[in-house]
PADOMI-258871 format. One record per atom (N, C-alpha, C): residue in one letter; x, y, z. Coordinates in steps of 0.2 Angstrom, whole numbers, plus 2048, in hexadecimal, padded with zeros to 3 digits. Layout:
BEGIN
aXYZ;...
//
This chain:
BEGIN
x6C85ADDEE;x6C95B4DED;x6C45B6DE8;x6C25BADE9;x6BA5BFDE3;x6BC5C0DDE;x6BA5C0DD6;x6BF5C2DD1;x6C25CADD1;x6BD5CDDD5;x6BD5D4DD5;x6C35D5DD7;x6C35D3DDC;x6CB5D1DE2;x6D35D1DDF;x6D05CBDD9;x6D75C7DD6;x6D75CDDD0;x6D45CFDCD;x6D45D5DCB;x6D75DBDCD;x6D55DBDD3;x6DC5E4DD7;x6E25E0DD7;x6E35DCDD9;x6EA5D9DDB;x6EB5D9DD5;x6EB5D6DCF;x6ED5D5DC9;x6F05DBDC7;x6EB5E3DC6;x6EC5E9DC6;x6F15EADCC;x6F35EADD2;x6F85E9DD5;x6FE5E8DD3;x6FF5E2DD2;x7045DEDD0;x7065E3DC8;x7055E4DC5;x7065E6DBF;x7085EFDC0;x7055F1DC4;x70A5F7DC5;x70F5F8DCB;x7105F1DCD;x7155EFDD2;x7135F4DD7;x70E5F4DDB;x70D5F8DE0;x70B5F0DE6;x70C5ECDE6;x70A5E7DEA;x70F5E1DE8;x7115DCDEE;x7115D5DEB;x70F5D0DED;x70D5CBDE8;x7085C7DE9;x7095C4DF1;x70E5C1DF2;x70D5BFDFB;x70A5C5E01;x7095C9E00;x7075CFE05;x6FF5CDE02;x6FC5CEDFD;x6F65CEDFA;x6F35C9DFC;x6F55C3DFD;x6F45BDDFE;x6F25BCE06;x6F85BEE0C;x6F95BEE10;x6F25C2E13;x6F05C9E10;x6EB5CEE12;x6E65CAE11;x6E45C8E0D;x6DE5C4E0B;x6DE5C0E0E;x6E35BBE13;x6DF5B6E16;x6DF5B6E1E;x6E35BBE1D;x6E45C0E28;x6DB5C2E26;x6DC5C5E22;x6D25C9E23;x6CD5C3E22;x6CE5BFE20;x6C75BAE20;x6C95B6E25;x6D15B4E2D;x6D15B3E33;x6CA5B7E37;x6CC5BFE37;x6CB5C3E39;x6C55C3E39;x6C05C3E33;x6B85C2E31;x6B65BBE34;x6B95B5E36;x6B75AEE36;x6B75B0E40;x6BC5B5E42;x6BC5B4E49;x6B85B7E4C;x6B85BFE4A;x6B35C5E4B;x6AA5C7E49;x6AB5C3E44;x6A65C2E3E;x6A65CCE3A;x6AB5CCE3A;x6AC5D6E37;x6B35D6E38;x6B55DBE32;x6BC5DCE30;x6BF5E2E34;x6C25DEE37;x6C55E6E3E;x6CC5E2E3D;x6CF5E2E39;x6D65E0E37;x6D95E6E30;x6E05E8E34;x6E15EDE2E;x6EA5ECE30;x6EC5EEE28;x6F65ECE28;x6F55F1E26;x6F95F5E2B;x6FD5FCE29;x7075FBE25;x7055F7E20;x70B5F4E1E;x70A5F9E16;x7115FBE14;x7125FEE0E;x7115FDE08;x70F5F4E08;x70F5F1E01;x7065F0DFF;x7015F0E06;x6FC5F0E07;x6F55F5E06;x6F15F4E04;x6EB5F9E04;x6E95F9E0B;x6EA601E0E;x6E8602E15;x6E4605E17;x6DC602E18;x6D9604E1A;x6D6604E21;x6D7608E28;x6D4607E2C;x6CC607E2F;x6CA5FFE31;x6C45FEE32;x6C2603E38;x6BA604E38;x6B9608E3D;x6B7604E42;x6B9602E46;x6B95FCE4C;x6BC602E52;x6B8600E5A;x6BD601E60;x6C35FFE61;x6C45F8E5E;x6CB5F3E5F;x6CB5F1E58;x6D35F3E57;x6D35F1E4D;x6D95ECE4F;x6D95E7E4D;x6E05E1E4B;x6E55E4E46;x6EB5E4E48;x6ED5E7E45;x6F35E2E40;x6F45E0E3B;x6F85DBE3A;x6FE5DDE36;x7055DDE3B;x70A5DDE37;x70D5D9E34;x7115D9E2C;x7145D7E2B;x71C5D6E29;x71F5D3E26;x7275D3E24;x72B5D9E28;x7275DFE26;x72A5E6E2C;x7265E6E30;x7275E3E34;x7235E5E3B;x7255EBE3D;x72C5EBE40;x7305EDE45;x72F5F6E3F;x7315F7E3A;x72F5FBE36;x7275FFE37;x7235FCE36;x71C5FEE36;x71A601E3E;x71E5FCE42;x71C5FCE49;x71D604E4A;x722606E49;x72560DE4B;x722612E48;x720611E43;x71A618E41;x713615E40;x714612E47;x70C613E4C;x70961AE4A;x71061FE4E;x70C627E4F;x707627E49;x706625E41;x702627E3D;x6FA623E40;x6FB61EE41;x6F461CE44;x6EF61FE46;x6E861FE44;x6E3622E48;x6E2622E4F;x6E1627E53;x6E3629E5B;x6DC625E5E;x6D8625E5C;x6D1622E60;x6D061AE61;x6D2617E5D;x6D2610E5F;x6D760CE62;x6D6606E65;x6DA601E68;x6DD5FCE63;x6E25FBE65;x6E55F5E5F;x6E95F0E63;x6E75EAE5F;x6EA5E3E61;x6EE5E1E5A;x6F45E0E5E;x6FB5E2E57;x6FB5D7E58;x6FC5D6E52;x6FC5CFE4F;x7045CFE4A;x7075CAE4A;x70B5C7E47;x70B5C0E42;x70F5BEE3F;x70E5B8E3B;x7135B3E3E;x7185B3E42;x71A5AFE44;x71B5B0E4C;x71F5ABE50;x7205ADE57;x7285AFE56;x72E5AFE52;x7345B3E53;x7315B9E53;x72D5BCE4C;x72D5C4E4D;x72A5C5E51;x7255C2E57;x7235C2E5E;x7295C5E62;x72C5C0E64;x7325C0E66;x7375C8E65;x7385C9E5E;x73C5D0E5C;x7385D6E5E;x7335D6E5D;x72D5DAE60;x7305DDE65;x72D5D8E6B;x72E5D7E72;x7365D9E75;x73B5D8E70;x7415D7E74;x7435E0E70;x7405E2E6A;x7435E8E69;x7425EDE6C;x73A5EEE69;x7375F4E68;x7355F2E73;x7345ECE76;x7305EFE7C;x7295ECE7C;x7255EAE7A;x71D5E9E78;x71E5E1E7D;x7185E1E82;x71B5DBE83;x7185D6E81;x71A5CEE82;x7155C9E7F;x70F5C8E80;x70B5CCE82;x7045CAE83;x7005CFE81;x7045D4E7C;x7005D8E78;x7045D8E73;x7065D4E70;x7075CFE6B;x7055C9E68;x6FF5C8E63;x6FD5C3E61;x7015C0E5A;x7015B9E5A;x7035B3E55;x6FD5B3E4F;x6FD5B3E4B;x6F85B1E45;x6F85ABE44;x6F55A5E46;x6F659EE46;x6F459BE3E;x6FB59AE3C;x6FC59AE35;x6F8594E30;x6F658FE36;x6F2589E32;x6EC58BE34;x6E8592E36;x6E3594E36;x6E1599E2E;x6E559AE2C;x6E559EE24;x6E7599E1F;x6EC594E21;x6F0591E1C;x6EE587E1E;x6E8586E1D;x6E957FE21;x6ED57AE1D;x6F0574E21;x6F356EE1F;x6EC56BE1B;x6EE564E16;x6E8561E14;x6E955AE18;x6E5557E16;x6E6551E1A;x6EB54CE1C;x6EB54AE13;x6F1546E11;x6F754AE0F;x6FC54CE12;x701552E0C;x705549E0A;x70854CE06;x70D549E03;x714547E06;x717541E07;x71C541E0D;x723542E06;x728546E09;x72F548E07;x731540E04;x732541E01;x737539DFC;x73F539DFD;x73F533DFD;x746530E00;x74B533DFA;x751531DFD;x757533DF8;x75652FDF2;x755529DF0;x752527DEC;x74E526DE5;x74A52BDEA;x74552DDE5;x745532DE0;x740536DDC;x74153ADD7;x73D540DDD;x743546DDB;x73F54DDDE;x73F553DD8;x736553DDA;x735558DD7;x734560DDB;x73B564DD9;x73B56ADDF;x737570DDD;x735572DE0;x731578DDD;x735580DE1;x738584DDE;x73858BDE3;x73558FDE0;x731593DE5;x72A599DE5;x72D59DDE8;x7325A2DE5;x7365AADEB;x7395AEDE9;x73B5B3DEB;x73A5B9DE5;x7425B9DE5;x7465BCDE2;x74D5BBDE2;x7525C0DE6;x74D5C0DEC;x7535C4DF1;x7585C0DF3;x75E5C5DF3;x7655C3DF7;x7635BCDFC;x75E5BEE00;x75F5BAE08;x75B5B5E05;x7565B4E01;x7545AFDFE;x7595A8DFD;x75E5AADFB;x7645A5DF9;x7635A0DF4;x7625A3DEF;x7605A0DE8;x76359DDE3;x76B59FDE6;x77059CDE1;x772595DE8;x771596DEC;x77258FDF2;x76B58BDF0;x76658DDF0;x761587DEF;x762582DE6;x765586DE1;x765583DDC;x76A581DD8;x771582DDF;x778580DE0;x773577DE4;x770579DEB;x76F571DEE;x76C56DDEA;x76656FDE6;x76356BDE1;x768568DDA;x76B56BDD8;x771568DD4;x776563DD8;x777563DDC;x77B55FDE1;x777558DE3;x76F559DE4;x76C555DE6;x76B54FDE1;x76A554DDA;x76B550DD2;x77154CDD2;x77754EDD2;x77B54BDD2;x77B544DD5;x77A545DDB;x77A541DE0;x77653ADDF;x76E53CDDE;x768539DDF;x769532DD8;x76452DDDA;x762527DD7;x75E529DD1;x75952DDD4;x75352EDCF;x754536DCE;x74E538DC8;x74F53EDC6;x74C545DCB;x75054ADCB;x75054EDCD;x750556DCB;x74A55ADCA;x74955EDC5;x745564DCA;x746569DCA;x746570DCC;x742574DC6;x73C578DCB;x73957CDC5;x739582DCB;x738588DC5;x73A58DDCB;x732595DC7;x731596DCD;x72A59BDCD;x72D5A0DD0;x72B5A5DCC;x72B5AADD3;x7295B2DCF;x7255B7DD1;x7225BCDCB;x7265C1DCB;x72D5C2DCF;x7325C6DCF;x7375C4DC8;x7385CADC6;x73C5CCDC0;x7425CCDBF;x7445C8DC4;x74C5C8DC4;x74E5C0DC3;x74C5BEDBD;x74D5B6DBD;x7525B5DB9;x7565BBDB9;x75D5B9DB2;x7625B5DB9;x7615B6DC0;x7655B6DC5;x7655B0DC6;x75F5ABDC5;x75D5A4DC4;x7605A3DC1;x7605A5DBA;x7625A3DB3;x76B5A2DB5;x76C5A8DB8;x7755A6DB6;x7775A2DBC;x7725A1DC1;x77559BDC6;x777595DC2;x76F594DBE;x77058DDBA;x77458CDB6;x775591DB1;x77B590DAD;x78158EDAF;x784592DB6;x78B58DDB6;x78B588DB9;x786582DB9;x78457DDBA;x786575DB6;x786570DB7;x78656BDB2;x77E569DB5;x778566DAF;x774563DB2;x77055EDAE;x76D559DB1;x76B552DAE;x764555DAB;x761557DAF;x75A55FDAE;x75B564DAF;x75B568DAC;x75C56EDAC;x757572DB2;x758575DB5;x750579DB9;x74A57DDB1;x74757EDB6;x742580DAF;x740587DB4;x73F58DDB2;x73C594DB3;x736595DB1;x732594DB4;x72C596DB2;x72A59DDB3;x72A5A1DB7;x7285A6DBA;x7245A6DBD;x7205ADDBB;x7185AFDBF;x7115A8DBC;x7115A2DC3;x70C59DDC1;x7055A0DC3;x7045A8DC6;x7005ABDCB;x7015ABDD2;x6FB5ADDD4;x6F85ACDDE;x6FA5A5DDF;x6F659FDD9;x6F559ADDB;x6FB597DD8;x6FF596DDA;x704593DD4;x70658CDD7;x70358BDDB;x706583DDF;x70257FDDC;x6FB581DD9;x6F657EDD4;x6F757ADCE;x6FD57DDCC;x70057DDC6;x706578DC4;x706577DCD;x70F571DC9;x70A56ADCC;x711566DCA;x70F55EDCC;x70E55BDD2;x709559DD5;x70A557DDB;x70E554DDE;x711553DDE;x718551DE0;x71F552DE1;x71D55BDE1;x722560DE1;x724561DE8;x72B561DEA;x72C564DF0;x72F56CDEF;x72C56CDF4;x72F576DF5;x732576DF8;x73A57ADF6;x73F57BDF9;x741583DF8;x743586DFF;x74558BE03;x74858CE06;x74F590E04;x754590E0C;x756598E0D;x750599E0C;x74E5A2E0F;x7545A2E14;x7575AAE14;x7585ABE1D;x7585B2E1D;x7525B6E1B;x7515BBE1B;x74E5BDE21;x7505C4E22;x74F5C5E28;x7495C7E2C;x7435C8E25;x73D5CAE27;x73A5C4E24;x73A5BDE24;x7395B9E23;x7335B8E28;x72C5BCE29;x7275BAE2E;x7235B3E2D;x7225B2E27;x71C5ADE26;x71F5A8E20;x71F5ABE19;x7225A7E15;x71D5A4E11;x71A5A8E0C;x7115A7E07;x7135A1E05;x7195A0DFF;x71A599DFD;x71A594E00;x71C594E05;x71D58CE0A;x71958CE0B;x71258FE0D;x70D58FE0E;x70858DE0B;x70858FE04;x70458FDFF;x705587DFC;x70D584DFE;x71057CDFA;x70C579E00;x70D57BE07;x70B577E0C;x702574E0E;x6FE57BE0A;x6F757BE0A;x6F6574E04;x6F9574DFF;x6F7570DF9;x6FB569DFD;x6FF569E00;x702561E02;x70B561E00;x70D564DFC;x714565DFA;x719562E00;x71D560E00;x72355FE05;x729564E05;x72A567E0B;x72F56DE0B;x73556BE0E;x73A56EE0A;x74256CE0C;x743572E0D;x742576E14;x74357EE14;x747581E1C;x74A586E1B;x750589E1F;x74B589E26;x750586E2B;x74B587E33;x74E58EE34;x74A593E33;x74A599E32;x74359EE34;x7435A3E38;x73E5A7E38;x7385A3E38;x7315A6E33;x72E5A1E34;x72B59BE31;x732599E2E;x732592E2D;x73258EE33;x73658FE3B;x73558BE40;x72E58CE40;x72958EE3F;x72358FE41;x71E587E3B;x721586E37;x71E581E34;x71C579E37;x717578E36;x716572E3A;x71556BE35;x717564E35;x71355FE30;x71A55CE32;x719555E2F;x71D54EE2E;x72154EE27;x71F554E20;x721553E1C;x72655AE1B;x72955AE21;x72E561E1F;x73655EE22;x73A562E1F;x740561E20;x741567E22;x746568E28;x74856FE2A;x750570E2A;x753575E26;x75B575E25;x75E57BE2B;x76157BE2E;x76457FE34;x768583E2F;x769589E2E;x76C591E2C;x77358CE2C;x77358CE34;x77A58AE37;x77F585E2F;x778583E2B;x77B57BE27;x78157FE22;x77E584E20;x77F588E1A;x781592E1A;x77F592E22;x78159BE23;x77F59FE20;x7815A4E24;x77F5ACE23;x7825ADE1E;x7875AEE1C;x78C5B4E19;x78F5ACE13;x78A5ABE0D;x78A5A6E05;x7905ACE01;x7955A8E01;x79A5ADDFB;x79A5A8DF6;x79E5ABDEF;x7A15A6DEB;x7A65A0DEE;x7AA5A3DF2;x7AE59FDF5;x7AD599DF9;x7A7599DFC;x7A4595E00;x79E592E00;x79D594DFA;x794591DF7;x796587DF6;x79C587DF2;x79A57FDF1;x79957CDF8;x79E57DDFC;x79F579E02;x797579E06;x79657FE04;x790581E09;x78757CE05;x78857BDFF;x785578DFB;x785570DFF;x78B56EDFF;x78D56ADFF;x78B567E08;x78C568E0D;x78C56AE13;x781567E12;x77D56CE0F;x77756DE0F;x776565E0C;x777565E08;x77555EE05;x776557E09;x77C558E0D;x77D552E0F;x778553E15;x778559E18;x771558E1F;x76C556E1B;x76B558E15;x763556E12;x76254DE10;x76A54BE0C;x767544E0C;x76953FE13;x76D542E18;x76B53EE1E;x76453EE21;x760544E22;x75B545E25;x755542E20;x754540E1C;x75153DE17;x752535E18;x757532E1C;x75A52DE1B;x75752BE23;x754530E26;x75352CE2F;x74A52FE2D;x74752FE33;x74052DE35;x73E534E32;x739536E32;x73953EE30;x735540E35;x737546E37;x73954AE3C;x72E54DE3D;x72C54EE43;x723552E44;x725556E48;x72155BE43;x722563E48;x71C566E48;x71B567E4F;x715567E53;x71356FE50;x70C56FE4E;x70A577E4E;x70C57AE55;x70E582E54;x70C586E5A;x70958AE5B;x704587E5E;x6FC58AE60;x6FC58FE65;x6FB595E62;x6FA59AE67;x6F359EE65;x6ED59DE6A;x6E95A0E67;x6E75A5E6C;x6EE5A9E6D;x6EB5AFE73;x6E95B3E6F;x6E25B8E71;x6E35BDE6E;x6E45C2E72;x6EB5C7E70;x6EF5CCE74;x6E95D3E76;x6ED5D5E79;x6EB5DBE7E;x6EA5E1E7A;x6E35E4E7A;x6E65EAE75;x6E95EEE79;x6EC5F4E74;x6EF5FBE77;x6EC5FEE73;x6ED606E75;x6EA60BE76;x6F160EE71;x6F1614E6C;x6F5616E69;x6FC619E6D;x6F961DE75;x6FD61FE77;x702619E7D;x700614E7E;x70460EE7F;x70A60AE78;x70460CE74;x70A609E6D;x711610E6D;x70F615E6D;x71361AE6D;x71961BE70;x716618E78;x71B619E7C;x720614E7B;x72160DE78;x724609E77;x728609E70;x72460DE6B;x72960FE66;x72E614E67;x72B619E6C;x73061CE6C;x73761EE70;x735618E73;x73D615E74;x741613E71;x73F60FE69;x74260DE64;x747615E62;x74D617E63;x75161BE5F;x75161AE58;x751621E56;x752621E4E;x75761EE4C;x75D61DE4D;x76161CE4B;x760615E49;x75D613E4E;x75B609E4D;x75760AE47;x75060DE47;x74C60FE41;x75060DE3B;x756611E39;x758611E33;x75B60BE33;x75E607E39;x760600E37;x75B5FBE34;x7565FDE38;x74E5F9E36;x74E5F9E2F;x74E5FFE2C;x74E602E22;x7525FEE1F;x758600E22;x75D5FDE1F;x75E5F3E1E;x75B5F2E23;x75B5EBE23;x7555E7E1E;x7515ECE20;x7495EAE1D;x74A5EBE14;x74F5EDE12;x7505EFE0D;x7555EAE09;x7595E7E0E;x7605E1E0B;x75C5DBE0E;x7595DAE11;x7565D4E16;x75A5CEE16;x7625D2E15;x7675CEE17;x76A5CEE1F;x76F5CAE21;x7735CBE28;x7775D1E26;x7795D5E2D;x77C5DAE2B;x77F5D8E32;x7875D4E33;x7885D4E3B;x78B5DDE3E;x78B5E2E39;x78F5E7E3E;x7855EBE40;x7805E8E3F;x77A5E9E41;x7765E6E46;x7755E9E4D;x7735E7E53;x76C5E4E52;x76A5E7E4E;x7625E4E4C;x7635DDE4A;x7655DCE44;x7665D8E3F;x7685D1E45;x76E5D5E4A;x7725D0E50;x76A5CDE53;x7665D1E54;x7605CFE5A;x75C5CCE55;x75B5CCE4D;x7545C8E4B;x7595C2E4A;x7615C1E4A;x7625BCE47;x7625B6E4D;x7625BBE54;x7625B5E58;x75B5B3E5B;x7565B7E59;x74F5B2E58;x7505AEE53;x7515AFE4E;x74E5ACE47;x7515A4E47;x7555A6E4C;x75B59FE4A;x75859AE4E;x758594E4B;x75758DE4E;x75958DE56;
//
């Protein structure tokens, strides 16, 4: 990244007009886009983004987190060009194609170990055993499930031989929600808060850190941090969720929603704690599991504004506001037919 670059973002970030995973995400779809086309005809009509449309015949269009959002005020789009609409995982392929109408073959996948490569040697998950050093990178949304990841790591301590210790990053503001999970805790290490470590913050912890994640937010397209642990070699213990299923390597653990649910209450959090852990040190305890990359290097179909058109406009407004309203909690909401249809992509 240019300093010039790390400089706007920085200026971004500070008057909270951007968040660092979008900025990150934008910077590495355009140097795809430049490595395939040799020219930048790649533009995110996304709210958190700087949007500039290239003046290309056929512009790439790359959605994220709100796809389904963005997609519907196409109408703004410039009327003269074609556009080849891209995604970051294959569920939101999927939600696309099953909502809004667009079919699969004017639907592109952003092949995620083409922006985010594996290294050679990662680092393999360690037995129960062992000492784990867990690392979580996530901002403290609801669907994050932040008081569940740092309820299992407590349990895991409990449990474990060797030591077990938790640092937590994230450049979101709301760290006192961390702070009062840990408190009603007992622990042999305390978790540590670090905060804002930067862009680069995977840079910065021990090699030996695993990243833990048990997202099940509902615009979960991509997932910057899992990506960012998995680039440097980290081992991931994270939710088979959205596009999480999309992760590929020998050093990953994948925990089913089903382990631990939709709807975390006080009342049901320990069991649900408790329920995760023991999936996590059985599955530690047998062969560890290879998930195969999924290689799609189609490039979609473009459309012409007035074919985008016709297919948003099927979407009713009323569903619109359900999109807002979801894209705003990026919680489950079951009296929510949308929420109903991403959950039954997203789900294992």
């Amino acid at each position: 990244m240019l300093p010039s670059k790390q400089k706007y973002y920085q200026y971004l970030l500070e008057k909270e007009l951007a968040y660092p995973s979008l900025m990150i995400l934008q910077d590495k779809v355009s140097d795809y886009f430049h490595r395939i086309h040799g020219t930048y005809t790649s533009a995110f009509p996304n709210h958190a983004c700087d949007l500039i449309w290239p003046g290309q015949e056929i512009i790439d269009v790359v959605l994220f987190g709100d796809a389904l959002q963005t997609i519907v005020w196409a109408k703004n789009w410039p009327r003269k060009p074609k556009y080849r609409l891209w995604v970051l995982c294959h569920d939101m392929k999927r939600i696309i194609n099953d909502l809004v109408g667009i079919s699969l073959s004017s639907i592109g996948v952003i092949p995620r170990y083409e922006i985010f490569p594996m290294p050679q040697s990662p680092y393999p998950l360690p037995s129960t055993k062992e000492n784990f050093h867990f690392v979580m990178s996530s901002s403290y949304a609801l669907s994050k499930n932040i008081e569940l990841t740092i309820g299992v790591v407590n349990e895991i301590q409990k449990r474990s031989q060797g030591e077990v210790k938790l640092t937590i990053c994230s450049p979101k503001p709301e760290e006192y929600l961390a702070r009062n999970a840990i408190k009603k805790l007992k622990w042999k290490f305390t978790p540590e808060i670090k905060g804002d470590l930067g862009l680069n913050w995977q840079e910065t912890l021990p090699k030996d850190s695993v990243m833990i994640n048990f997202s099940t937010n509902l615009f979960e397209d991509f997932g910057v941090s899992a990506a960012q642990a998995q680039e440097v070699g980290f081992p991931l213990i994270v939710s088979d969720w959205g596009a999480h299923k999309d992760l590929a390597g020998e050093n990953i653990l994948k925990v089913p929603p089903s382990v631990f649910g939709h709807h975390i209450t006080k009342e049901n959090m320990q069991s649900r704690i408790t329920r995760t852990v023991d999936f996590i040190e059985k599955a530690l305890n047998e062969p560890p599991s290879t998930f195969p990359k999924l290689c799609e290097h189609l490039k979609p179909k473009a459309l012409n504004i007035e074919q985008i058109l016709n297919y948003t406009s099927k979407f009713e407004s009323q569903d619109m506001e359900k999109v807002r309203d979801l894209f705003r909690a990026s919680i489950y909401d079951p009296q929510n037919h949308i929420a109903q249809n991403i959950l039954k992509h997203f789900s294992p």
